[in-house]
C-alpha positions, 0 to 999 in steps of 0.5 A: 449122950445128952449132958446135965447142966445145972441152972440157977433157978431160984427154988429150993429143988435142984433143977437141971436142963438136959442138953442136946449134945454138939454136933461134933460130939456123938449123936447117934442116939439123938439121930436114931431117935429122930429119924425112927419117931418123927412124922416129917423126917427130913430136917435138912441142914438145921443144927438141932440145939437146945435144953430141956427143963422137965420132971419125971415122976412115977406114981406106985399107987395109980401106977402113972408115969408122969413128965412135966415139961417146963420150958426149953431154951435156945432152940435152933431156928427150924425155919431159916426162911421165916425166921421161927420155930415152933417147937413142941416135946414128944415122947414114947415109952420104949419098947411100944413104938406105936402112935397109942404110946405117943405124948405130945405137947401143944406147939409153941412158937419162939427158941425159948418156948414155956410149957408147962404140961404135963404128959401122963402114960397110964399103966393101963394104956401100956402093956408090956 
């Protein structure tokens, strides 16, 4: 399972990266998760590293589920040919697996990507 790992940002808010886990550790989940979600599937031999910086808040009185992602770093090289990677964050809200329930960030370039989005899943998009 995904660690926390504190950074040293210099704000008054306790801001944790949350952590691919090491290939050698489990990564079941991260491997399920990957292969049920992603539209292209196959990754070939990349080794998929990297922490994400994000915030995740709920809003009773609009009932809006909120995830800001502030910025990822050292992500792996995707193309190994090309030398890039362009990264972007995706996410579902379980159980509904549908693509109406995908959030998606803009795609940046680079293994320390900023962005600085905000996904937003509305109560009145999502039904249990």
């Amino acid at each position: 399972m995904a660690s926390l790992k504190n950074s040293q940002a210099g704000s008054d808010r306790k801001r944790s990266y949350l952590n691919v886990p090491d290939a050698d550790s489990d990564t079941t989940s991260l491997n399920s998760m990957m292969s049920v979600y992603s539209e292209t599937g196959d990754y070939g031999n990349v080794k998929v590293t990297g922490e994400i910086l994000l915030h995740i808040s709920y809003c009773y009185k609009t009932g809006g589920l909120y995830i800001f992602v502030k910025n990822c770093r050292n992500l792996a090289i995707g193309d190994e040919k090309r030398q890039r990677t362009d990264a972007y964050v995706k996410s579902y809200l379980l159980p509904d697996k549908s693509r109406n329930n995908k959030r998606k960030t803009k795609i940046r370039t680079g293994t320390n990507p900023e962005f600085n989005e905000t996904l937003k899943v509305n109560k009145y998009q999502y039904r249990d």
